[in-house]
PDB file as gemmi writes it, atoms N, CA and C in Angstrom:
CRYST1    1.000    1.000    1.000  90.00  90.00  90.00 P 1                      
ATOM      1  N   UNK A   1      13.483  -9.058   5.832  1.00  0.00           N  
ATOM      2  CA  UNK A   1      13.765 -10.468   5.892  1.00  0.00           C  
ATOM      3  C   UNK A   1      13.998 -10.974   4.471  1.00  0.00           C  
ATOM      4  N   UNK A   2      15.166 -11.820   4.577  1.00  0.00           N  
ATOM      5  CA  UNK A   2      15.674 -12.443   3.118  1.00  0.00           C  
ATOM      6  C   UNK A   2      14.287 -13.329   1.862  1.00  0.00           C  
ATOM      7  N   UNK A   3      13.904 -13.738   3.657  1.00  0.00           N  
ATOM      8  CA  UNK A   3      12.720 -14.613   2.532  1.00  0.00           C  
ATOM      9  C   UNK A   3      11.193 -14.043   1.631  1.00  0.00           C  
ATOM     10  N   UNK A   4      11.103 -13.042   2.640  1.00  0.00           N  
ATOM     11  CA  UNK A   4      10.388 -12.440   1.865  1.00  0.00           C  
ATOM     12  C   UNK A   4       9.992 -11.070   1.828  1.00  0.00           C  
ATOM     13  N   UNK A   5      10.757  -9.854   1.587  1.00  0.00           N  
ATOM     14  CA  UNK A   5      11.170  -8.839   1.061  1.00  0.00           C  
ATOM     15  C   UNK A   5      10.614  -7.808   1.709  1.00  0.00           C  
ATOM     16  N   UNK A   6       9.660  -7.618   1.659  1.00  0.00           N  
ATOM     17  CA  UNK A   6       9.007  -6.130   2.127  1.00  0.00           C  
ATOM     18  C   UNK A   6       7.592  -6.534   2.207  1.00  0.00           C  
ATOM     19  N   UNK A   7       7.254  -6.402   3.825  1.00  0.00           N  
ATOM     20  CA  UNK A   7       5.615  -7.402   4.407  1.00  0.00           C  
ATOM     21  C   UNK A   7       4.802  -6.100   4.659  1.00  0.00           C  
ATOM     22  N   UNK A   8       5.175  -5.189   5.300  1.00  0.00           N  
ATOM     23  CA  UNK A   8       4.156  -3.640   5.744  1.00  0.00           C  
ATOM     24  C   UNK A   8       4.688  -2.400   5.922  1.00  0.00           C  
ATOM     25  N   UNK A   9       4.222  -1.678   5.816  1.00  0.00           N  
ATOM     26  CA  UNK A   9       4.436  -0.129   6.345  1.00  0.00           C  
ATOM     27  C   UNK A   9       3.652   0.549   6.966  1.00  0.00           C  
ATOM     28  N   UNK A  10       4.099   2.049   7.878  1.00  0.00           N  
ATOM     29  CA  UNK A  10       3.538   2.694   8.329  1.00  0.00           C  
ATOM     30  C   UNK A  10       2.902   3.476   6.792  1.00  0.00           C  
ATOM     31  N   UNK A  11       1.657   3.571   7.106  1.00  0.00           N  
ATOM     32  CA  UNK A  11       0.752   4.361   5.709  1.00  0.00           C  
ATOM     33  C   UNK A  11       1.417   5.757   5.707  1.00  0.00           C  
ATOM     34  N   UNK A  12       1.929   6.157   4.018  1.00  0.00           N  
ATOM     35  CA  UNK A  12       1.954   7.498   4.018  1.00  0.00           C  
ATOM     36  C   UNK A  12       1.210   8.799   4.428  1.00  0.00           C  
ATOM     37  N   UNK A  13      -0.315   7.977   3.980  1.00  0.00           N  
ATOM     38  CA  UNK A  13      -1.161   9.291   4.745  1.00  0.00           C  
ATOM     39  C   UNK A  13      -2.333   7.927   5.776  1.00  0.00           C  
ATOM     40  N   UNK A  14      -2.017   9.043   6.978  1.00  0.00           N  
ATOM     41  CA  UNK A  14      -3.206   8.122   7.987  1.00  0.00           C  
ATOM     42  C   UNK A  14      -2.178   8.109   9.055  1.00  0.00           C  
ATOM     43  N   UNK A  15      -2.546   7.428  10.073  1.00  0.00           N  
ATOM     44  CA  UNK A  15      -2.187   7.149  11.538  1.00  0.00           C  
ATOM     45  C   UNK A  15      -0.126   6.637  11.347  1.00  0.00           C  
ATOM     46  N   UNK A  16       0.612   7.160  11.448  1.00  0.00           N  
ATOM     47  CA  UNK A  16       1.964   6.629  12.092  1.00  0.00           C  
ATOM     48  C   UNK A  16       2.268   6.195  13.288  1.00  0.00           C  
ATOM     49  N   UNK A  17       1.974   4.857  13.784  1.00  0.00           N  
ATOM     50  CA  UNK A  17       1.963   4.326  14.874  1.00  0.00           C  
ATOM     51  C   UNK A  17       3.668   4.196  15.265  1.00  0.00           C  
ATOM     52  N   UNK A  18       4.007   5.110  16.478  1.00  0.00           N  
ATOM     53  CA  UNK A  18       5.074   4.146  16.912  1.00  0.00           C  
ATOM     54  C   UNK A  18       5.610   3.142  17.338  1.00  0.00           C  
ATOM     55  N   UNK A  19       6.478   2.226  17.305  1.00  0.00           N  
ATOM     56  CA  UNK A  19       6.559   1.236  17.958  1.00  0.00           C  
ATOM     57  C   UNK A  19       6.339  -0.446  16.978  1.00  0.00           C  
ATOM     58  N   UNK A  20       5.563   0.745  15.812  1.00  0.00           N  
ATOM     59  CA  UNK A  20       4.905  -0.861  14.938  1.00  0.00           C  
ATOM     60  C   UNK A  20       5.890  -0.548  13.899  1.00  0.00           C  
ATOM     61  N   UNK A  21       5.790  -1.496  12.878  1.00  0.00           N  
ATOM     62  CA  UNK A  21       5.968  -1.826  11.888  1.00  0.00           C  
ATOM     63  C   UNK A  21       5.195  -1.588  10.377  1.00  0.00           C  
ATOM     64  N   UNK A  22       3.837  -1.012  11.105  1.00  0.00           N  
ATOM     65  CA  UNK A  22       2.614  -0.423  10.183  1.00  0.00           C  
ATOM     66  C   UNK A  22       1.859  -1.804   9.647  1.00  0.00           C  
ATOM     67  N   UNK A  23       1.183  -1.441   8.755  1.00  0.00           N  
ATOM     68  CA  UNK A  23       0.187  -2.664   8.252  1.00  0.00           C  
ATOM     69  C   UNK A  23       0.780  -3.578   7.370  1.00  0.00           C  
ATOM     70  N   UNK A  24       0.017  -4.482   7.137  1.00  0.00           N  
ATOM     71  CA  UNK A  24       0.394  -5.272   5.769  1.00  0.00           C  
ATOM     72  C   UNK A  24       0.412  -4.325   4.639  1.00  0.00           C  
ATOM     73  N   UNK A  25       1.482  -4.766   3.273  1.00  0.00           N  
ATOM     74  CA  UNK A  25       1.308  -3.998   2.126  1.00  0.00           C  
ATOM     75  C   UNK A  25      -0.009  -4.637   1.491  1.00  0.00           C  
ATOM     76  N   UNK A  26      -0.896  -4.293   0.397  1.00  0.00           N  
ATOM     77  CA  UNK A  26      -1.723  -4.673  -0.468  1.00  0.00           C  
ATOM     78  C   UNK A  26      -0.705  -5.928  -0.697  1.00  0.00           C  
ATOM     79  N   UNK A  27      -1.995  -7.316  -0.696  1.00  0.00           N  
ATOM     80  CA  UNK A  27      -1.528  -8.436  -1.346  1.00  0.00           C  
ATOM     81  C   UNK A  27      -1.098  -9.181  -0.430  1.00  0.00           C  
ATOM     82  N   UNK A  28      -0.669  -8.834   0.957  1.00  0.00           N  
ATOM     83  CA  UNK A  28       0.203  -9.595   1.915  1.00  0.00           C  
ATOM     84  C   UNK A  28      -0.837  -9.496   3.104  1.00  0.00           C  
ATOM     85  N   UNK A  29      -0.738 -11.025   3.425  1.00  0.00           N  
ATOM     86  CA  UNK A  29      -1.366 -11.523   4.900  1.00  0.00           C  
ATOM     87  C   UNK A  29      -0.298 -12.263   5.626  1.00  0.00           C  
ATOM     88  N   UNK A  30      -0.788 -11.388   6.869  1.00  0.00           N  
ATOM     89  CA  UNK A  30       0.141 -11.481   7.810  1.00  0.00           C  
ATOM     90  C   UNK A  30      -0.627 -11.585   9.469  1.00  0.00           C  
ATOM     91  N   UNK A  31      -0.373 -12.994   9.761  1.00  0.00           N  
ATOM     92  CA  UNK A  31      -1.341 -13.476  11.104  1.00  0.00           C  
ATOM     93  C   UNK A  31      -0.486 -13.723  12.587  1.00  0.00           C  
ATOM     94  N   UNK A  32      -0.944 -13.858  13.704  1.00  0.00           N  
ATOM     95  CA  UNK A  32      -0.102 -14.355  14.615  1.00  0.00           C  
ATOM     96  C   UNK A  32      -0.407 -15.568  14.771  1.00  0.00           C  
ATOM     97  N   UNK A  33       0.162 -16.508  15.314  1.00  0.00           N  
ATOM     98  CA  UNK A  33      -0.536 -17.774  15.403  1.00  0.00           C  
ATOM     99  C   UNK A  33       0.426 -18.139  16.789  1.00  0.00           C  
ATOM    100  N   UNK A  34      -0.109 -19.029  17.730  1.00  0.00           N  
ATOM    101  CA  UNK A  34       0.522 -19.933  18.488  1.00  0.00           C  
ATOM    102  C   UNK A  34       2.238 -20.423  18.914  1.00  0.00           C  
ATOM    103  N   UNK A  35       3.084 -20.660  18.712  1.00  0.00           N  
ATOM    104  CA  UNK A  35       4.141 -21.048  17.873  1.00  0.00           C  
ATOM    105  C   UNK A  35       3.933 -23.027  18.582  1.00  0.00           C  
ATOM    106  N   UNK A  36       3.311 -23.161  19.133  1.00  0.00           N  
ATOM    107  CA  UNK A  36       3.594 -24.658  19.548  1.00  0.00           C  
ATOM    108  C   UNK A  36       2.173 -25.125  18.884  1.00  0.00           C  
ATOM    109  N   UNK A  37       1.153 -24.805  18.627  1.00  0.00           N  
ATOM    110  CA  UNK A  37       0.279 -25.231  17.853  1.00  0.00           C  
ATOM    111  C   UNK A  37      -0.385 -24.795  16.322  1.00  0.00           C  
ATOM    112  N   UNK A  38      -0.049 -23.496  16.292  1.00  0.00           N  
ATOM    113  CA  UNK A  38      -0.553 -23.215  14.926  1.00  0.00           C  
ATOM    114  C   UNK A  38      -1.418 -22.403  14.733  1.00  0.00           C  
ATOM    115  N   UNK A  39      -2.287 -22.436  15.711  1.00  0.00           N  
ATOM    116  CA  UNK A  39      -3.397 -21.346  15.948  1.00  0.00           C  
ATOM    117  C   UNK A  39      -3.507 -20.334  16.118  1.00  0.00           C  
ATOM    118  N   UNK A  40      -4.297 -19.764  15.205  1.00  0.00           N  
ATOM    119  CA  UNK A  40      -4.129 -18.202  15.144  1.00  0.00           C  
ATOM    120  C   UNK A  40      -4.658 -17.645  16.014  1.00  0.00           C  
ATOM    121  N   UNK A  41      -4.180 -16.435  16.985  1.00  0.00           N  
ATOM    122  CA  UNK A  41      -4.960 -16.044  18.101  1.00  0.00           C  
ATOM    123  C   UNK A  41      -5.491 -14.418  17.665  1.00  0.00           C  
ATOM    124  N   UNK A  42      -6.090 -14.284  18.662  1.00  0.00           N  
ATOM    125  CA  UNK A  42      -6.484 -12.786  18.439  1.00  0.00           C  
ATOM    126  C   UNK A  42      -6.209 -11.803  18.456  1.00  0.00           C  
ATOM    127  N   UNK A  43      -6.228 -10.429  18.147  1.00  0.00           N  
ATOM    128  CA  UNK A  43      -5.674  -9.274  18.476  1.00  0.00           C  
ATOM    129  C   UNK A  43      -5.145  -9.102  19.794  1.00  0.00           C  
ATOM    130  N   UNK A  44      -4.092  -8.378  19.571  1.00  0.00           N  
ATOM    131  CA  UNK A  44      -3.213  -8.324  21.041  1.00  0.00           C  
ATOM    132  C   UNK A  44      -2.333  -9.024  21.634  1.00  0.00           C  
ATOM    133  N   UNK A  45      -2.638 -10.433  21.354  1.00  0.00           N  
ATOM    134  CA  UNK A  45      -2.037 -12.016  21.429  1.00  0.00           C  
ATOM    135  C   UNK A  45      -0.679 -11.741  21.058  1.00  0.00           C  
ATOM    136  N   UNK A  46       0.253 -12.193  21.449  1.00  0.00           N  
ATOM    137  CA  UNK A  46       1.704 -12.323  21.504  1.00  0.00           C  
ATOM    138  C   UNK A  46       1.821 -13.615  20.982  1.00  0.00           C  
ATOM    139  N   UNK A  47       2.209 -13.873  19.604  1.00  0.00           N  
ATOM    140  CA  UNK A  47       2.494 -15.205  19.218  1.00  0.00           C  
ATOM    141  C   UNK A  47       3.405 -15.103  18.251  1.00  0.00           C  
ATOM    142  N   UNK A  48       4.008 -15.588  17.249  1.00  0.00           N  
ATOM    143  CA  UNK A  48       4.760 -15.832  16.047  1.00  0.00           C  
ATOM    144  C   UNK A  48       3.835 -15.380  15.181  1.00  0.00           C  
ATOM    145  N   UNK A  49       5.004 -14.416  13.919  1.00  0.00           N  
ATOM    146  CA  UNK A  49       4.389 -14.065  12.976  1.00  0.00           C  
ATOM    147  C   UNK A  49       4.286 -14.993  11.799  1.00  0.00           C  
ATOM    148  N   UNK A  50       3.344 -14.963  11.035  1.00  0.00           N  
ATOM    149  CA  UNK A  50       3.424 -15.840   9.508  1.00  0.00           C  
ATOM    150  C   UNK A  50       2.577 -14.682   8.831  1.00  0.00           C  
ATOM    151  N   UNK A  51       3.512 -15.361   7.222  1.00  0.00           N  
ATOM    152  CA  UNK A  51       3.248 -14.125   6.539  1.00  0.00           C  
ATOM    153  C   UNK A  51       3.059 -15.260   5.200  1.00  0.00           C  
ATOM    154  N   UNK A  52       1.791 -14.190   4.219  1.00  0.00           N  
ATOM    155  CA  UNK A  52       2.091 -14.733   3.418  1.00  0.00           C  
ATOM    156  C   UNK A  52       1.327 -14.185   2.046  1.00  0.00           C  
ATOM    157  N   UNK A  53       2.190 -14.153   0.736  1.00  0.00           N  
ATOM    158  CA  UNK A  53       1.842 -13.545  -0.459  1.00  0.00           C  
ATOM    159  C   UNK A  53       2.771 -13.385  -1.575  1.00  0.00           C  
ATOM    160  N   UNK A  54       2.776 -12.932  -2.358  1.00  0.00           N  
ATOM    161  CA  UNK A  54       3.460 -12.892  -3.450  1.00  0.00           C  
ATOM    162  C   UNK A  54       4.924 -12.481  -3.528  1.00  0.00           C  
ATOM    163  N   UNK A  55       5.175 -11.979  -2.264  1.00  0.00           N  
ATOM    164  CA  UNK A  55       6.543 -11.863  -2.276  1.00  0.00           C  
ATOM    165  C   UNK A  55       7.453 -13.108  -1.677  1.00  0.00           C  
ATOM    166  N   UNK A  56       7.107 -13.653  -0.725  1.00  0.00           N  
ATOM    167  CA  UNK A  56       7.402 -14.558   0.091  1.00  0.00           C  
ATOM    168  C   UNK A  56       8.083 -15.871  -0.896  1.00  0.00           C  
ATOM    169  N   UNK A  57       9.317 -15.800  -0.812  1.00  0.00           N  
ATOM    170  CA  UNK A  57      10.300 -16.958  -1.504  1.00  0.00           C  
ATOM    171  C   UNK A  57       9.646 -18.227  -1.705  1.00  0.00           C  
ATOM    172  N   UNK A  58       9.659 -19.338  -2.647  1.00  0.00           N  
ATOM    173  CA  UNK A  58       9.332 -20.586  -3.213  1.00  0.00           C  
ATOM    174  C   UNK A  58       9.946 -21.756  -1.653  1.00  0.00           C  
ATOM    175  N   UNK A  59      11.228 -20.841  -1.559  1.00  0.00           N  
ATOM    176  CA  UNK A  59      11.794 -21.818  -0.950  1.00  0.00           C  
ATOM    177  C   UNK A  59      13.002 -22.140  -0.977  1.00  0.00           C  
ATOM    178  N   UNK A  60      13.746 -22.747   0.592  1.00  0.00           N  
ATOM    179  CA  UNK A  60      14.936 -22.836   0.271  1.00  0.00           C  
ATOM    180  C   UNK A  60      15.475 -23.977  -0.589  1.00  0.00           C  
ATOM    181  N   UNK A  61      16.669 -23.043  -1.293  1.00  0.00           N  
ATOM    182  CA  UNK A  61      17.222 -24.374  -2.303  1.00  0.00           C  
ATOM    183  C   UNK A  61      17.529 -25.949  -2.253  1.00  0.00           C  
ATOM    184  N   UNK A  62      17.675 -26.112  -2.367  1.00  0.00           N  
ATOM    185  CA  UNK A  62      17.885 -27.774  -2.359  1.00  0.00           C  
ATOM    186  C   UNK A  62      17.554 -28.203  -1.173  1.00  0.00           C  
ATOM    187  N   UNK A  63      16.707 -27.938  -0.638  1.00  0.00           N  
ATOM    188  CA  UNK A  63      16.461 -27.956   0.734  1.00  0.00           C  
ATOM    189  C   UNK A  63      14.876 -28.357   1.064  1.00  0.00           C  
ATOM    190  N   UNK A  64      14.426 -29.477   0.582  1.00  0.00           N  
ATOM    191  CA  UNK A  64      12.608 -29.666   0.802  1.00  0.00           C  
ATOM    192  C   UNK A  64      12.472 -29.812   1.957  1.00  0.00           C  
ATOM    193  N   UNK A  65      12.860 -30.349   2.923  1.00  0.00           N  
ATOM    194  CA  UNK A  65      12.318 -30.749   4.017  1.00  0.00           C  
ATOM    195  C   UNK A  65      12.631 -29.681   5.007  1.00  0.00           C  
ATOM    196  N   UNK A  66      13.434 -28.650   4.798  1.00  0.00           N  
ATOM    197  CA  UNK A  66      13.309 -27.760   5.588  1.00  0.00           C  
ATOM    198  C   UNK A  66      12.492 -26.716   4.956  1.00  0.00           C  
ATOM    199  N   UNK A  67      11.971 -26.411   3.886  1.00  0.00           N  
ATOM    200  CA  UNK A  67      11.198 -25.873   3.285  1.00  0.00           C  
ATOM    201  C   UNK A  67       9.494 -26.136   3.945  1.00  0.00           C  
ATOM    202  N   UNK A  68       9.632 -27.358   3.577  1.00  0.00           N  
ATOM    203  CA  UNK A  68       8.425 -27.903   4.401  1.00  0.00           C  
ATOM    204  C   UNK A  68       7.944 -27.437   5.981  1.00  0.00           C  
ATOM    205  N   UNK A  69       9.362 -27.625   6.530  1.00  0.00           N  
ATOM    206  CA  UNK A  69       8.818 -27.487   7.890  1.00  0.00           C  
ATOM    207  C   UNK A  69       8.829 -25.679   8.234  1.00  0.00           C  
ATOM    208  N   UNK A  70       8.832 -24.951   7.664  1.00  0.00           N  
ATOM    209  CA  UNK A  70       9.407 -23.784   7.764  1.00  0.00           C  
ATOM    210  C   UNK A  70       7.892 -22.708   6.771  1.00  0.00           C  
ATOM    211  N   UNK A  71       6.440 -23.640   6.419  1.00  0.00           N  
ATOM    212  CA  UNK A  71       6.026 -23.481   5.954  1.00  0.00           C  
ATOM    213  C   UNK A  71       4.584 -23.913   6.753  1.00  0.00           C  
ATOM    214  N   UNK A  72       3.438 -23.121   6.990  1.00  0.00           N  
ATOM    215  CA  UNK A  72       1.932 -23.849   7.452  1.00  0.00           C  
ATOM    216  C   UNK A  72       1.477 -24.629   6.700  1.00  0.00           C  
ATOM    217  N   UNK A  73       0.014 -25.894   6.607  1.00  0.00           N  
ATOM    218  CA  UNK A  73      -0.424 -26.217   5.249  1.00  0.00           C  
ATOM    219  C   UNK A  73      -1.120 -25.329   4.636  1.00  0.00           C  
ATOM    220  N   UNK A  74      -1.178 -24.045   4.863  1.00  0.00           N  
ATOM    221  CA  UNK A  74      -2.292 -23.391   4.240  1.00  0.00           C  
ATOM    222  C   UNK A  74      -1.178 -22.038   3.275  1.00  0.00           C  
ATOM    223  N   UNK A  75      -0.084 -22.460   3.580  1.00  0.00           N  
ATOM    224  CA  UNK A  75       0.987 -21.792   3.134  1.00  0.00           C  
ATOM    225  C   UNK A  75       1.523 -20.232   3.244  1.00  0.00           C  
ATOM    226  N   UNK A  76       1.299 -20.064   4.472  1.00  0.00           N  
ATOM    227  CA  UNK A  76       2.455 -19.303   5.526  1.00  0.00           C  
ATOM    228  C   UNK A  76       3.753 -19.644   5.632  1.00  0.00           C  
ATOM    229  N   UNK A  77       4.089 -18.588   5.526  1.00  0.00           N  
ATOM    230  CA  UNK A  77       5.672 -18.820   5.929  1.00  0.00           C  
ATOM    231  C   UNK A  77       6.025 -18.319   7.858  1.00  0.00           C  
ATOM    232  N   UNK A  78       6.769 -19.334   8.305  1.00  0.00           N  
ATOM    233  CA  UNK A  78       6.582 -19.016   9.573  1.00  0.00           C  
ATOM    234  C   UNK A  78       7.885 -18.092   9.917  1.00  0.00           C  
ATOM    235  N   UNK A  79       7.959 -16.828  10.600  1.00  0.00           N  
ATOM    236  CA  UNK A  79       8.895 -15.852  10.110  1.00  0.00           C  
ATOM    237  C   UNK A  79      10.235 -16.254  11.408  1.00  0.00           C  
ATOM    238  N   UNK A  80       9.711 -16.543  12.498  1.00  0.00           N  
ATOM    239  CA  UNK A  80      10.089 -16.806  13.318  1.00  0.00           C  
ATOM    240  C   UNK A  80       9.977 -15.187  14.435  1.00  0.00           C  
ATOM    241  N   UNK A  81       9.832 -14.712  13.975  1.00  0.00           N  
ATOM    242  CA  UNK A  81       9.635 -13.198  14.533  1.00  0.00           C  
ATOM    243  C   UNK A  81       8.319 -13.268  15.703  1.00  0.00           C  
ATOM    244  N   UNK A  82       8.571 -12.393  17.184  1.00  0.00           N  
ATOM    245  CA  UNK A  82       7.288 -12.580  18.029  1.00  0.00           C  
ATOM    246  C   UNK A  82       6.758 -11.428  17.605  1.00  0.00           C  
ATOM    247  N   UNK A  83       5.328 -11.574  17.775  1.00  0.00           N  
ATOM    248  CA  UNK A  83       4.628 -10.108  17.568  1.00  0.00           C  
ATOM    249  C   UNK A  83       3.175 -10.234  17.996  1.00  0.00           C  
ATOM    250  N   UNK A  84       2.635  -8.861  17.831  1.00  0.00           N  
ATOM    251  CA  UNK A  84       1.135  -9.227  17.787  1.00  0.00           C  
ATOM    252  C   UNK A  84       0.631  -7.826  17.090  1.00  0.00           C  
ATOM    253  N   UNK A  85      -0.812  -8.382  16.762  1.00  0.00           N  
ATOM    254  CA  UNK A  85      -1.156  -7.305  16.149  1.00  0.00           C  
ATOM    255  C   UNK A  85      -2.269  -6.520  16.338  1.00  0.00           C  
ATOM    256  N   UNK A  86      -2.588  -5.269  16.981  1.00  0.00           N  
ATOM    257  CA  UNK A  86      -3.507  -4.206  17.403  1.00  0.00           C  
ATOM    258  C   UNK A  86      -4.662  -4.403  16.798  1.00  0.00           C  
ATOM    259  N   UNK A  87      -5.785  -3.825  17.510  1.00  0.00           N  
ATOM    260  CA  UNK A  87      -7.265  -4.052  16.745  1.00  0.00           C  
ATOM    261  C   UNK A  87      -7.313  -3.169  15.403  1.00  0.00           C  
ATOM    262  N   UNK A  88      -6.546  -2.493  15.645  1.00  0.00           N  
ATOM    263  CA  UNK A  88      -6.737  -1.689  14.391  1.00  0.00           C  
ATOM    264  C   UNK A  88      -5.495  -2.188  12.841  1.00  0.00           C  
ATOM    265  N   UNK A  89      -5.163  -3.641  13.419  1.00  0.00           N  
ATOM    266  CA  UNK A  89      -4.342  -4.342  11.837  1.00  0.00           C  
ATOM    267  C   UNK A  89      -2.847  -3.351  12.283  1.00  0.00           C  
ATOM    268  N   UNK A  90      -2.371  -2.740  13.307  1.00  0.00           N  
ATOM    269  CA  UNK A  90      -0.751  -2.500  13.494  1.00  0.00           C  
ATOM    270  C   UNK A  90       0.135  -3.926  13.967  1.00  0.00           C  
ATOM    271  N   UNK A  91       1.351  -3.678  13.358  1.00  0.00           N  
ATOM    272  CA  UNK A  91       1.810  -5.225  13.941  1.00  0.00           C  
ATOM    273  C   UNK A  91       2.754  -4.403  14.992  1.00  0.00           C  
ATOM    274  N   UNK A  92       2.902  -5.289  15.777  1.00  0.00           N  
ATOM    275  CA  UNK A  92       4.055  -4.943  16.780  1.00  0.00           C  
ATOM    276  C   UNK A  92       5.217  -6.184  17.025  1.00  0.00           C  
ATOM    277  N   UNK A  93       6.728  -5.947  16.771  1.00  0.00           N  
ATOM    278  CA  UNK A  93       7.142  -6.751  16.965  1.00  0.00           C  
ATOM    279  C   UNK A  93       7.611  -7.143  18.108  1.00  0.00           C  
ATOM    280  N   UNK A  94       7.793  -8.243  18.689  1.00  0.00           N  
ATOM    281  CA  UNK A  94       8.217  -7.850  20.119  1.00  0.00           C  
ATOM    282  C   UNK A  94       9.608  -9.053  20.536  1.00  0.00           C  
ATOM    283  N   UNK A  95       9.941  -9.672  19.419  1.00  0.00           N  
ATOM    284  CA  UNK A  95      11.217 -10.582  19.842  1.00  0.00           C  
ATOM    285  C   UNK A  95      11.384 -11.849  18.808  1.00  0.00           C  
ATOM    286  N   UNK A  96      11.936 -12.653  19.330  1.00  0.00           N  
ATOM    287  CA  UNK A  96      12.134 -13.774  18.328  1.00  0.00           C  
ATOM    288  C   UNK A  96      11.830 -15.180  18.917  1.00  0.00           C  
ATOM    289  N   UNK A  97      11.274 -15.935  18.230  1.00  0.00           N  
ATOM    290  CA  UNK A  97      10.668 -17.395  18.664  1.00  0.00           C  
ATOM    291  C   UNK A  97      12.050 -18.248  18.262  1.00  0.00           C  
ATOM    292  N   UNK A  98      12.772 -17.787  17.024  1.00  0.00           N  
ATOM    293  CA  UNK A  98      13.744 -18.991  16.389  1.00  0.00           C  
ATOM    294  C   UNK A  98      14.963 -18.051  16.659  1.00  0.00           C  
ATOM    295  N   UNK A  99      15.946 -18.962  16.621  1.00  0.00           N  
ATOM    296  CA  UNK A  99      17.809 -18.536  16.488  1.00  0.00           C  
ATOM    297  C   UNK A  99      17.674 -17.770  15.043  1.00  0.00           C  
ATOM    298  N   UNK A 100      18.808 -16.558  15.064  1.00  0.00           N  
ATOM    299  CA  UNK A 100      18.701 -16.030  13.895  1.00  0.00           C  
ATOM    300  C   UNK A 100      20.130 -16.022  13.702  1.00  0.00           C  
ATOM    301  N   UNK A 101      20.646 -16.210  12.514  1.00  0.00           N  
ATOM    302  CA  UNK A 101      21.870 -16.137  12.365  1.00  0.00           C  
ATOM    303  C   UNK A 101      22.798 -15.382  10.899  1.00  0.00           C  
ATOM    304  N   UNK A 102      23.381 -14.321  11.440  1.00  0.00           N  
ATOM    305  CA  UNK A 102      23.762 -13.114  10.584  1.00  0.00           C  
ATOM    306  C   UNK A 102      24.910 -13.424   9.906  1.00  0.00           C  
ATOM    307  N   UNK A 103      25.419 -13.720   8.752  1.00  0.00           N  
ATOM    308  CA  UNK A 103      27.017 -13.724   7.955  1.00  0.00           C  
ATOM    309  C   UNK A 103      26.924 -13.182   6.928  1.00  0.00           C  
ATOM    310  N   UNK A 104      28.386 -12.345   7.438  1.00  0.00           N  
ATOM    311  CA  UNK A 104      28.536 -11.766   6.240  1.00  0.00           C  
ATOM    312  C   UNK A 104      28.196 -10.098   5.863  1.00  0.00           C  
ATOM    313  N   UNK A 105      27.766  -9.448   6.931  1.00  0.00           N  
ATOM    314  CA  UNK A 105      27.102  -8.203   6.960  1.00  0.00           C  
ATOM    315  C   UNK A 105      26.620  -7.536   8.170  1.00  0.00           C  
TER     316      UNK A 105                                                      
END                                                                             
């Protein structure tokens, strides 16, 4: 994802889960939450991903108010991506909450 670069992997050494996406990298939190309220649910839970850490973009350009809304107050970025994530911290993705739109590639 453009906005923010590289969120997890399957671990070089340890469990290769199929199907996932692997864990968060060091430094990056990455939760499911709700998508109509915000709330983070629990393992297994099918909700929208938010991610968030040092890679994750400032923000779009000239653009505050969609910046804003495109952001938690606790400062997640909301990816728009569905997923959930295994007791053991695997994410699984499983679809999309928002329109995604590809140009150019």
């Amino acid at each position: 994802m453009t906005e923010t670069n590289m969120n997890t992997s399957n671990p070089c050494e340890g469990d290769r889960i199929a199907g996932t996406v692997g864990i968060p990298l060091p430094g990056i939190s990455v939760r499911v939450v709700d998508p109509e309220t915000g709330v983070a649910l629990p393992p297994g839970e099918v909700g929208m991903l938010e991610v968030k850490g040092p890679n994750v973009f400032a923000g779009y350009w000239q653009m505050p108010e969609k910046t804003a809304s495109e952001f938690s107050l606790d400062g997640f970025f909301m990816t728009g991506d569905l997923g959930r994530i295994n007791e053991r911290g695997y994410i699984h993705i499983v679809g999309r909450a928002k329109d995604l739109v590809i140009t150019g590639g």
